[in-house]
C-alpha positions in Angstrom: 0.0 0.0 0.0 2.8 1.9 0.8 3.8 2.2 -3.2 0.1 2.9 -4.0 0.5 5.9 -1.8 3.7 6.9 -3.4 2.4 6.9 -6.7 -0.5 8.7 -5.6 1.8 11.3 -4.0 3.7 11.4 -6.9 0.8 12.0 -9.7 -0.7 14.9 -7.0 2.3 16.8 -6.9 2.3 16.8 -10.8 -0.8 17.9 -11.1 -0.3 21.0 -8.5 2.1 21.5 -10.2 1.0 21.9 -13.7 -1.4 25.0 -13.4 -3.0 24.3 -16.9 -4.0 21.2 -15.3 -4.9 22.8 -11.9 -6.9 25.4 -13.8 -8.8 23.0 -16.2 -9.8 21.0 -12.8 -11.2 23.6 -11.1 -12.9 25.9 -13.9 -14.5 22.7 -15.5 -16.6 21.8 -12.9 -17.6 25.9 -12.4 -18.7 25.6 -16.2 -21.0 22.6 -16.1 -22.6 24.4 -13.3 -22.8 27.6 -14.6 -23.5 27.3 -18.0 -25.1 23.6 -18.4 -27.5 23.7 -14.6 -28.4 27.5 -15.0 -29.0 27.2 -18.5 -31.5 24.0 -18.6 -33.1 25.5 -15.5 -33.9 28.5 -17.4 -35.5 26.2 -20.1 -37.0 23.4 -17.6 -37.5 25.5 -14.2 -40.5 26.6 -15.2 -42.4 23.6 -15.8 -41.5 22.3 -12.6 -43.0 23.2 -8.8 -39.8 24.9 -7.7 -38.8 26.8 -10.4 -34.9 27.3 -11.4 -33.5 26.5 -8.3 -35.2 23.1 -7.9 -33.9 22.1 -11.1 -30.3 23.1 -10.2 -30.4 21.2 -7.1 -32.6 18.3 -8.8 -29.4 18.2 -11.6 -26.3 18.9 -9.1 -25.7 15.1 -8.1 -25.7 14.2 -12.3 -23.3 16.9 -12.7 -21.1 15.6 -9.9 -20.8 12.5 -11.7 -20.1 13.7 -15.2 -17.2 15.4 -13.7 -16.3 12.3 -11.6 -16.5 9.8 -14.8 -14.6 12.7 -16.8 -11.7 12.7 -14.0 -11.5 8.7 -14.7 -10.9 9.5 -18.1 -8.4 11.9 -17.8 -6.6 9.1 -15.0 -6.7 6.5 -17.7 -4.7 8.7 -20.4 -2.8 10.0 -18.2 -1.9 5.9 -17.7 -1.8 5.7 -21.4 0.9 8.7 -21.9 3.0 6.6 -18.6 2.6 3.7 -20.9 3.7 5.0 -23.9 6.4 6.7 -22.4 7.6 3.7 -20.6 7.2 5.1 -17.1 5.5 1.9 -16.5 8.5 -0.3 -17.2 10.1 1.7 -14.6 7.6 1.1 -12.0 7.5 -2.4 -13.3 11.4 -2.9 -12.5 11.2 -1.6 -8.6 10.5 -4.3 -6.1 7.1 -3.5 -5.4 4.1 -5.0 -6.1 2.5 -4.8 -9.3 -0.9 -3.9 -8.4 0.0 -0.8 -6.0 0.8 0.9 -9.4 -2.5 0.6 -10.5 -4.4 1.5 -7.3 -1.6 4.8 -7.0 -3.3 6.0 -10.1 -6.7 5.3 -9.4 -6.4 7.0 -5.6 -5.3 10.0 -7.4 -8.0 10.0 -9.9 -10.7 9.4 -6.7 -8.9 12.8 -5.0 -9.0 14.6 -7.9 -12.7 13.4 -8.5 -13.2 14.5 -4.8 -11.6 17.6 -5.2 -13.9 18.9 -8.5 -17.2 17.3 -6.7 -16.6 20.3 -3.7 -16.2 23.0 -6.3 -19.3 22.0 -8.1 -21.1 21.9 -4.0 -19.7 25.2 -3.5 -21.1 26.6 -6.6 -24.1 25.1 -6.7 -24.8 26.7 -3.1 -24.3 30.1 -5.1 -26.3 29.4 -7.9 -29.3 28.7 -5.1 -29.0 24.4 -4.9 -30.5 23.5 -1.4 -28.0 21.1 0.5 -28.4 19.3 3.8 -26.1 20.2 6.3 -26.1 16.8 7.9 -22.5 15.8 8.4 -23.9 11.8 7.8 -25.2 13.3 4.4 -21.7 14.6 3.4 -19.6 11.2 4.3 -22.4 9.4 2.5 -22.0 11.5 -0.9 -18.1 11.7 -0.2 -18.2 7.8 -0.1 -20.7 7.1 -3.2 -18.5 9.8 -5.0 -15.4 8.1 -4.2 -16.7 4.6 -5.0 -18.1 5.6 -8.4 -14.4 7.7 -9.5 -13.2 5.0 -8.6 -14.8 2.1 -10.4 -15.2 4.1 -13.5 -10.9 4.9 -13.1 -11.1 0.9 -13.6 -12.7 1.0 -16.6 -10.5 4.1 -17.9 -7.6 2.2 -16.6 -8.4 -1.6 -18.4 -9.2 0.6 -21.7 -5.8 2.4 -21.6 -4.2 -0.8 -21.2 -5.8 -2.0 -23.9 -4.7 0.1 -26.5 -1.7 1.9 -27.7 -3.3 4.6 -29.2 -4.6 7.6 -27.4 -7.1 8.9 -30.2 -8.6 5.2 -30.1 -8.8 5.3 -26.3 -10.7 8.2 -26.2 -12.8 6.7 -28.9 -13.6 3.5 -26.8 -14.3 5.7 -23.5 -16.8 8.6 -25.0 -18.7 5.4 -26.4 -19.8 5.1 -22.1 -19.3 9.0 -20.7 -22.1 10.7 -22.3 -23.9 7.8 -23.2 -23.8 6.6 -19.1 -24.9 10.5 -17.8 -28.1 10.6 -20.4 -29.0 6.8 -19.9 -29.7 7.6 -16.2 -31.9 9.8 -13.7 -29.4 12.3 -14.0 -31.3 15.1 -15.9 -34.7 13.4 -15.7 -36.9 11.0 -13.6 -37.0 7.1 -14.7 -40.7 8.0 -14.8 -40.3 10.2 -17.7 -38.5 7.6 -19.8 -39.7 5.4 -22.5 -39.7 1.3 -21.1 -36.3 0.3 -23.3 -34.5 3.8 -21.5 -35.7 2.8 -17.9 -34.7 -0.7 -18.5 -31.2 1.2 -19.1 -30.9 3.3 -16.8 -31.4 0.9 -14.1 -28.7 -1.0 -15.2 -27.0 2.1 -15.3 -24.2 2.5 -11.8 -24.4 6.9 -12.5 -27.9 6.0 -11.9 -27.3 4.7 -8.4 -24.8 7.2 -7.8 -26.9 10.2 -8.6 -30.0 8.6 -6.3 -27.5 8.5 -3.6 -26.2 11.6 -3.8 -30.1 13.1 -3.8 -30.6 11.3 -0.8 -27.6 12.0 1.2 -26.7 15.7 0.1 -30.0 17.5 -0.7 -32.3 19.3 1.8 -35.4 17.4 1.5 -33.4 14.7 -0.6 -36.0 11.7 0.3 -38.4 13.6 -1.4 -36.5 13.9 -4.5 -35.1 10.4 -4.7 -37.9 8.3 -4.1 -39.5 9.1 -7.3 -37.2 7.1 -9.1 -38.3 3.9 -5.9 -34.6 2.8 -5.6 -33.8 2.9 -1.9 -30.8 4.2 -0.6 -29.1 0.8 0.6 -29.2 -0.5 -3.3 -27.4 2.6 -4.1 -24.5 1.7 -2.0 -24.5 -2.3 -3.1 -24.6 -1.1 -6.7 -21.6 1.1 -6.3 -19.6 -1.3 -4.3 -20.6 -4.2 -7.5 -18.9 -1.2 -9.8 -16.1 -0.9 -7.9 -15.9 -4.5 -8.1 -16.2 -4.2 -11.9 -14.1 -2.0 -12.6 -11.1 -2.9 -10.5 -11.1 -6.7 -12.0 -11.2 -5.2 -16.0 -8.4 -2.6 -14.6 -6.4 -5.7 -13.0 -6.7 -8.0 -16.0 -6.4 -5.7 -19.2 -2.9 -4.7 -17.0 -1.6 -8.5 -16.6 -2.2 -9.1 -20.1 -0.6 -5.7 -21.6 2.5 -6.6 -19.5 3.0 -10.2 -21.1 
């Protein structure tokens, strides 16, 4: 674990570094907000009993995990470009064990994940989202956050492994990031989907994450999850299944590109 943590260290301090990359990580979440929440509440606030500001806080968790699954991406190339490289190799010659170099990328993907979802809270409490200020609410929306990053890092992870070129890995992974946020209750109840979407969505892990996240960090979140009648419990067993997931692809895509 120790190795894991070193890696993790290692890709952190890069990144503070790097104030392109700082500044991306922090203004990107501030313009989904901004421009995508404000901008469909203005269209859809209406329509709905709270007006603008229920829709912003009704949208906040699906925007959390846009920016969560697009961290994951940006883990996996940044995997890719250590592969390419042959950083790897290096890592792969020290006398530590093989898959601490895969969970030292995906723990800095999770904080980096973690680190965009509180810039999105804090501007969605400007923008007029209603949050609960339970502290139990918070550590269960810091853990479903975590565990979704952090499966979906799998995925990134197995797909960079899988390929040696970086335009056909971003191919293979914008086949599941935009697809996964509109084929869930991110922007919409399951009620308002067609039968073949629902049956989509609720195979969907953002779905469970988002339902979580309503639950834990919204004022009134009960309310606004149980529309959708997935209880909170299967939220937390679906994640953990997805963490699962993703953490065996990540494992085995790495074994076999290191044949």
């Amino acid at each position: 674990m120790s190795a894991a943590i070193t890696l993790w260290n290692k890709h952190m301090v890069k990144s503070i570094r790097n104030q392109m990359e700082m500044s991306g990580m922090l203004i990107q979440p501030i313009l989904w907000v901004v421009l995508f929440g404000v901008g469909m509440g203005s269209l859809l606030g209406p329509s709905m009993p709270g007006g603008q500001d229920f829709y912003i806080t009704f949208m906040l968790p699906g925007i959390i995990a846009l920016t969560a699954s697009g961290g994951a991406i940006a883990g996996g190339s940044t995997w890719l470009n250590e592969r390419l490289q042959g950083i790897v190799k290096e890592y792969l010659a020290a006398p530590i064990p093989r898959f601490s170099i895969l969970m030292g990328n995906a723990l800095s993907t999770v904080s980096k994940g973690l680190i965009q979802s509180l810039v999105i809270l804090i501007v969605g409490l400007i923008v007029g989202a209603n949050l609960t200020n339970n502290p139990l609410g918070w550590l269960g929306g810091l853990v479903l956050v975590s565990g979704f990053t952090l499966g979906f890092a799998g995925i990134a992870l197995s797909m960079a492994s899988s390929t040696d070129n970086p335009g056909a890995y971003h191919s293979m992974i914008m086949l599941l990031n935009l697809p996964l946020l509109f084929l869930s209750n991110a922007l919409y109840t399951l009620e308002t989907m067609p039968t073949w979407m629902r049956i989509g969505a609720l195979i969907n892990p953002t779905t469970y994450v988002v339902t979580g996240l309503r639950y834990m960090l919204l004022e009134n979140g009960a309310e606004l999850a149980k529309v959708d009648n997935i209880p909170l419990w299967l939220c937390f067993i679906a994640i953990a299944i997805f963490i699962a997931l993703g953490m065996w692809l990540a494992s085995s895509a790495f074994k076999k590109s290191i044949k």
